[in-house]
C-alpha positions, 0 to 999 in steps of 0.5 A: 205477928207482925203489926200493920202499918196503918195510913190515913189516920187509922189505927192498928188495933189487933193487928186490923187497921181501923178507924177509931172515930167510926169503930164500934168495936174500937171506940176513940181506943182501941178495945173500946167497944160500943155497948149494944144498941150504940153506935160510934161517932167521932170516936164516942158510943152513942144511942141513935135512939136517946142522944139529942145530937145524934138522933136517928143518924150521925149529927141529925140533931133534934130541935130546941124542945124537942126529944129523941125518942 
């Protein structure tokens, strides 16, 4: 099978072009998929529910003393 040539920065994994910052199932590389419950953000698995960062949605950080619950 022939390997598709991937543009704009994406990746062939699989023969599929796919965006390794945002690819729950090729995480930062290819095969490294997000374990379930996480979600993929700048090329690592998250949890939206526990990561003070990322808490809810991509980059929704919490503020100083609080937790993401």
């Amino acid at each position: 099978p022939l390997t598709p040539m991937c543009t704009d920065g994406r990746a062939s994994c699989d023969g599929e072009c796919v965006t390794l910052t945002h690819d729950e199932d090729h995480c930062g590389a290819c095969g490294n998929a997000c374990a379930n419950g996480e979600f993929c953000c700048d090329g690592v698995c998250r949890n939206w529910r526990t990561d003070r960062n990322h808490c809810g949605l991509c980059f929704q950080a919490c503020d100083f003393g609080e937790r993401c619950e």
